[in-house]
C-alpha positions in Angstrom: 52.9 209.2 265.8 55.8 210.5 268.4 59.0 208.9 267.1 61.2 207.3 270.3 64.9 208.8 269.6 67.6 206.6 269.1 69.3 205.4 272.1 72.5 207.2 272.4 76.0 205.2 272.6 76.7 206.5 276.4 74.1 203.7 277.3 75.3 200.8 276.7 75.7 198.2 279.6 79.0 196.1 280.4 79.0 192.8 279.5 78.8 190.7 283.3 80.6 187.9 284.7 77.8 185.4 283.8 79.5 182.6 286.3 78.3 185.3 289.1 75.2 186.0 288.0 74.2 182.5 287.7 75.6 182.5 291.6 72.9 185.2 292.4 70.3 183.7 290.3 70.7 180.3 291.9 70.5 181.8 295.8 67.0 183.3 294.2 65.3 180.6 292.5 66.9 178.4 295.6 65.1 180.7 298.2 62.2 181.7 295.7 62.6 185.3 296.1 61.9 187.8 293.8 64.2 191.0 292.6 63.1 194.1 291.3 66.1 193.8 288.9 64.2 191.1 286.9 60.7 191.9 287.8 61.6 195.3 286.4 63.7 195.1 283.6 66.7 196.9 284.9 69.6 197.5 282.5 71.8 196.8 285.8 71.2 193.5 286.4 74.4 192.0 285.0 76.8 194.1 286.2 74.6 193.9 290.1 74.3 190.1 289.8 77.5 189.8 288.5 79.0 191.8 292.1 77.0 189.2 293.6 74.1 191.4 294.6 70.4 192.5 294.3 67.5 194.5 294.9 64.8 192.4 296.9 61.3 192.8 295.9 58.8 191.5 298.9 55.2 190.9 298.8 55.0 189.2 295.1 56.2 190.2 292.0 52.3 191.9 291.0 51.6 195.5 291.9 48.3 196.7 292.7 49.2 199.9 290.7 49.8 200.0 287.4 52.0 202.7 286.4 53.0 203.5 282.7 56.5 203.7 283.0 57.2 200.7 285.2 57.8 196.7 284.0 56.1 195.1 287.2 53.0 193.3 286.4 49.6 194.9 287.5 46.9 192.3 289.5 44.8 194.1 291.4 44.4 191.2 294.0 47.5 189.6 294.6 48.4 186.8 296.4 48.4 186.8 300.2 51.5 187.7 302.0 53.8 185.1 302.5 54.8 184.6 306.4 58.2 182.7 305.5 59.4 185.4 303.1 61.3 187.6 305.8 63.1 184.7 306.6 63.9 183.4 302.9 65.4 187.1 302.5 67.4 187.1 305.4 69.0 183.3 304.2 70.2 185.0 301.1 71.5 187.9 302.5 73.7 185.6 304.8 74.6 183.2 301.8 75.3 185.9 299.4 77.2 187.9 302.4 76.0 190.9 301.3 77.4 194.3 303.7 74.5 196.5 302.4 70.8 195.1 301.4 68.0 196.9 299.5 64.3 196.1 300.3 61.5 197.1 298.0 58.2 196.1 297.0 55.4 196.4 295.3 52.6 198.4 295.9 50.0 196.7 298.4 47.5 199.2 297.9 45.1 196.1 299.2 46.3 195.6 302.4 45.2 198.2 305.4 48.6 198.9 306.2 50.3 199.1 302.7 52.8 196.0 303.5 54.6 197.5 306.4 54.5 195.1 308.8 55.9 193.2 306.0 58.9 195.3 305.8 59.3 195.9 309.7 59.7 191.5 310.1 62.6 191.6 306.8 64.5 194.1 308.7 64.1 192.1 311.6 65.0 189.0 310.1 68.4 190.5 308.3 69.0 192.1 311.6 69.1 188.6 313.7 71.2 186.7 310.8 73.9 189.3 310.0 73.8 192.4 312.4 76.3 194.3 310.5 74.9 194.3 307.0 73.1 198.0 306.8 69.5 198.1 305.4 68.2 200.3 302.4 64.1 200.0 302.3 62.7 201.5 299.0 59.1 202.0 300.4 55.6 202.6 298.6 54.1 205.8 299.6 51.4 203.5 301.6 48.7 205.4 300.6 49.7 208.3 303.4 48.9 205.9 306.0 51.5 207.7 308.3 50.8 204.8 311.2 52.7 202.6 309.0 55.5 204.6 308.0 55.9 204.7 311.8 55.9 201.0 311.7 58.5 200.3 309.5 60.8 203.5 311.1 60.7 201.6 314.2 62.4 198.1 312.6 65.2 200.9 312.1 66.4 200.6 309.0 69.9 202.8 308.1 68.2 204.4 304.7 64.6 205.1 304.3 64.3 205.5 300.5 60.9 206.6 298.5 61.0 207.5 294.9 59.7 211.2 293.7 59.9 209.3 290.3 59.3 212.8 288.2 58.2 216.8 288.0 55.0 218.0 289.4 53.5 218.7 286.0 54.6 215.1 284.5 52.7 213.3 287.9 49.2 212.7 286.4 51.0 211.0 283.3 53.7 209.1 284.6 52.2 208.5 288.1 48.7 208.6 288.0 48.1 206.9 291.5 51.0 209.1 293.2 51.0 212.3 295.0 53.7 214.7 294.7 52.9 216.4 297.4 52.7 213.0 299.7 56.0 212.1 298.7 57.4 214.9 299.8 55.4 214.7 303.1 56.8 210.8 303.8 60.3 211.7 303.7 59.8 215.3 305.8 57.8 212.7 308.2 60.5 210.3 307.8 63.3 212.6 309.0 60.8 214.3 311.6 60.5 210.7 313.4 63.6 209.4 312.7 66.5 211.9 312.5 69.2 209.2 312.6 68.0 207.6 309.6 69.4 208.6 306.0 66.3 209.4 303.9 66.8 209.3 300.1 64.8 209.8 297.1 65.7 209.4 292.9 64.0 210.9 289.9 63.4 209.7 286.4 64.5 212.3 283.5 64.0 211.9 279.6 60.0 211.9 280.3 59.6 215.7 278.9 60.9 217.8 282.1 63.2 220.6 281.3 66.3 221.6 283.4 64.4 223.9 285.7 61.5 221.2 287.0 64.1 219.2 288.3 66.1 221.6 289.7 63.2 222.8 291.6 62.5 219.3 292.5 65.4 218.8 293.6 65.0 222.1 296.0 62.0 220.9 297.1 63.5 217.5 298.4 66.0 219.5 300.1 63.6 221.4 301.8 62.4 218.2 303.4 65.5 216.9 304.4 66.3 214.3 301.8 70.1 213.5 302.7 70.9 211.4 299.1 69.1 212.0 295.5 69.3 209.6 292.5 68.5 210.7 289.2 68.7 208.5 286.4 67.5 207.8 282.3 64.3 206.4 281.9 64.2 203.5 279.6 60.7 202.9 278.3 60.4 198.6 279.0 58.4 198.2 276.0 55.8 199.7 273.3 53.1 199.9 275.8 54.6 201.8 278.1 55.7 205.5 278.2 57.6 206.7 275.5 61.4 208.3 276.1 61.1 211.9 275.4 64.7 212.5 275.3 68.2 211.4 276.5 69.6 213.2 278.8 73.4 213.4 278.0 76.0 212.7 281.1 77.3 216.3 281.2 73.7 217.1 282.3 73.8 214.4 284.9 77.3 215.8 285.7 75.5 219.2 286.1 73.0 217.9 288.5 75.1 216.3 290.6 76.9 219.1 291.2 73.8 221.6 292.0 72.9 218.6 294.4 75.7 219.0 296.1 76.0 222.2 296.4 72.2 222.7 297.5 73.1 220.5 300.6 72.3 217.0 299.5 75.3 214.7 300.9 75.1 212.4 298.4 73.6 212.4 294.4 73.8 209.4 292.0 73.4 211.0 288.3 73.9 209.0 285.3 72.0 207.7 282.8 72.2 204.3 283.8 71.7 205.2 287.8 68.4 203.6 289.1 67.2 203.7 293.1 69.5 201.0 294.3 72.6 201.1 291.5 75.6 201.1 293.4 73.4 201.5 296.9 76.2 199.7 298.8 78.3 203.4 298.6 76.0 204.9 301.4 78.1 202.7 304.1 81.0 205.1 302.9 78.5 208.5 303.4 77.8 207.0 307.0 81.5 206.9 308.0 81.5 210.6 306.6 78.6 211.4 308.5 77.7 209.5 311.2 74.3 208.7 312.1 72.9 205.1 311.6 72.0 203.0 314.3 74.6 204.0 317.0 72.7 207.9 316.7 69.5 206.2 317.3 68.1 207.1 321.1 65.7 204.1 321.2 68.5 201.8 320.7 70.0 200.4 323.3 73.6 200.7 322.4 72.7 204.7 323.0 74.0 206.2 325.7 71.7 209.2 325.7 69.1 211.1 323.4 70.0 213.5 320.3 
């Protein structure tokens, strides 16, 4: 039997401000919305709730995938989609006066168009109730159904994020129901349709990848025009999922970050506590750096003329 090493001192988590989290925790249960910081067991969740923020996970807290690494409960028919939801998520993001807002969800594998639609009326929603906050969506790869990834491009989010997760050799064990080759394809479509909008991707380490898979990985996003990369430890939730292989120490992360950088990406996250959204809110400084966003956009009508 493989042995799980012992987790290493560089990951323990800050204590929160529990008067803040119990803030955050009350808009939720208020508004009955769910967040992939609870839904998935992130070691974040303090220190996020705690800044009086979180991750929003639409179309029910059940996947229709069930992925060994990953916390969220597996049904593989969930409930129906709820028509009020976009409009429970935009109340919190106005009580909770958030400037930046991450959407995920789960994996709708049972609905035609993946959940987009879904996505398209919570950007909408945000958009009418507080027009400056900028909007992060952490997409599914919809089963390649390209006609909705041109759906939720068109509610114009600022940052179209969709996980690579791991290496191409590690795919058919950590993400059976995934397509490396499909994730790279929705965020090369992504910035094909939709130049103005910041794509972004993240990667799991400690599964058994060495140094060079993810540096090629991390070419390979690149090559499709992935603007921001997070890489972070994986934490296995509990005994039935994945084991850790290894921890990755923070000079490696260090490392990373820097061959990020200096391959072209203008932004990388790399820690070992660093997950999709952790710290998200730091993109509104990348856009003042380099603007694009929603004044580049030449459908919108604020734009005075086409890219």
């Amino acid at each position: 039997m493989t042995v799980t090493p012992q987790k290493p001192e560089w990951l323990r988590v800050k204590a929160p401000l529990w008067e803040r989290v119990g803030n955050v925790k009350d808009i939720l249960r208020d508004l009955e919305l769910n967040t992939v910081c609870e839904e998935a067991s992130c070691p974040n969740i303090g220190e996020c709730f705690s800044l009086g923020t979180a991750t929003f996970l639409i179309m029910g807290p059940a996947c229709t995938r069930a992925c060994p690494y990953c916390d969220i409960d597996f049904e593989k028919k969930p409930k129906p989609l709820d028509p009020t939801e976009p409009a429970r998520l935009a109340e919190a993001v106005r009580r909770m006066n958030l400037n930046h807002v991450v959407i995920t969800s789960v994996n709708r594998d049972d609905l035609p168009d993946g959940g987009a639609a879904q996505f398209a009326q919570c950007i909408a929603a945000v958009r009418q109730v507080s027009p400056q906050t900028t909007i992060e969506v952490l997409i599914p790869d919809l089963c390649g159904n390209w006609a909705a990834l041109t759906a939720i491009l068109a509610a114009n989010p600022e940052v179209m994020n969709h996980n690579t997760e791991t290496v191409p050799r590690l795919y058919r064990r950590v993400r059976p129901q995934g397509n490396y080759a499909r994730t790279l394809e929705l965020l090369e479509r992504s910035h094909a349709q939709a130049p103005w909008v910041y794509t972004k991707s993240g990667i799991m380490v400690g599964l058994g990848e060495t140094d060079d898979e993810v540096r090629q990985a991390m070419r390979d996003l690149r090559a499709v025009h992935c603007d921001i990369l997070t890489i972070g430890q994986y934490l296995q939730p509990s005994a039935k999922h994945l084991q850790v292989q290894g921890f990755v120490t923070p000079e490696q992360f260090q490392a990373w970050q820097h061959y990020g950088e200096s391959i072209g990406f203008l932004q990388v996250v790399s820690s070992p506590l660093t997950r999709s959204s952790y710290h998200a809110e730091q993109v509104r400084s990348l856009m003042q750096q380099y603007p694009r966003g929603r004044s580049h956009n030449p459908h919108s009508p604020s734009h005075p003329q086409s890219l």
